[in-house]
N, C-alpha and C positions, 0 to 999 in steps of 0.2 A: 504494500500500500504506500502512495507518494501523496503526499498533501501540499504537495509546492506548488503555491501561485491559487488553492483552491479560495475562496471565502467559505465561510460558514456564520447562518442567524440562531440563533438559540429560539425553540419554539415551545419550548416550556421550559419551566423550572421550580423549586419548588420557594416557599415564599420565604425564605431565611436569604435566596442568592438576591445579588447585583444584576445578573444580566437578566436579559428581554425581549423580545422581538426586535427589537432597536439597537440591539448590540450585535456588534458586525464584528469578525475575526477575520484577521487577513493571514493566512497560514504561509509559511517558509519552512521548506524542508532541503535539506544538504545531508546524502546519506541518510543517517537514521538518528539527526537532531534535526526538533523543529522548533522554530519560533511561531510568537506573530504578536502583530499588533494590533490591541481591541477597543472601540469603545461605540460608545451609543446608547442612548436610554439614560438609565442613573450613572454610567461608567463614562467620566470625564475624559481619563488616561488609561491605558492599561496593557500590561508585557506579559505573556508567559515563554517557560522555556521545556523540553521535555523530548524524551527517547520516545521513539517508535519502536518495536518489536518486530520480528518477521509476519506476525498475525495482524498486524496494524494498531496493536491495542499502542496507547501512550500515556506514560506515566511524565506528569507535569507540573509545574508548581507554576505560580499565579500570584502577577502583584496586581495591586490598581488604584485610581484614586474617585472615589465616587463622589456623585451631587453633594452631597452632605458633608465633604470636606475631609473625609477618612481615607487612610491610606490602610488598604484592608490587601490579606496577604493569603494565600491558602494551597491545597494538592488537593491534585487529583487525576483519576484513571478512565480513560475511555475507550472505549468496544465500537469499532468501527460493523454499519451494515451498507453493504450495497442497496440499493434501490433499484427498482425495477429498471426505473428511467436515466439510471448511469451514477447518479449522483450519489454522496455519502452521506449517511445520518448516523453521531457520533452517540451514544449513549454512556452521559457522566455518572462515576460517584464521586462525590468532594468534599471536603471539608475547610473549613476555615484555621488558620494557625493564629492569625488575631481577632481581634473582638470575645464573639463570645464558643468560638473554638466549636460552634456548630456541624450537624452535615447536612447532605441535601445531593439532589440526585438533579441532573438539566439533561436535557436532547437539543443536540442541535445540530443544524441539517445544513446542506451544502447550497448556496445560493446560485 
């Protein structure tokens, strides 16, 4: 699985995250590190960094700074599916390492 150059929108999530239909990820992949850069909705600013696996799964950690003026920090792992119609929908679990150290599950699909 290659994520380079893809976007992805988060089309749920559960009500403890930051993102939202309005947060856009712009994914980079070199080998089997990917970045990207995120924002939209509540999320101002926002980086993550993370491995890929042969199965596409990606283990990734997550900064950002949202509406509210926090700089909120967190991991998490996602399970890539194909879609009929070519495109990917990434299926998170995550957790927060600041605030209040929460988890929460989000999907989010390739644009």
């Amino acid at each position: 699985m290659n994520y380079n150059k893809k976007l992805f929108r988060a089309i749920s999530n559960t009500q403890n995250g930051d993102t939202s239909s309005e947060t856009i990820f712009e994914y980079i992949q070199e080998g089997n590190v990917l970045s990207s850069d995120y924002s939209g909705g509540k999320i101002l600013v926002g980086h993550l960094i993370g491995i890929v696996n042969e199965q596409g799964h990606i283990n990734m950690r997550y900064h950002h700074i949202n509406s509210a003026g926090e700089l909120m920090t967190g991991i998490c792992f996602s399970k890539p599916e194909m879609l009929p119609n070519g495109k990917v929908r990434l299926y998170e679990k995550w957790r927060w390492t600041s605030g209040d150290c929460s988890e929460g599950e989000s999907i989010l699909e390739e644009v």
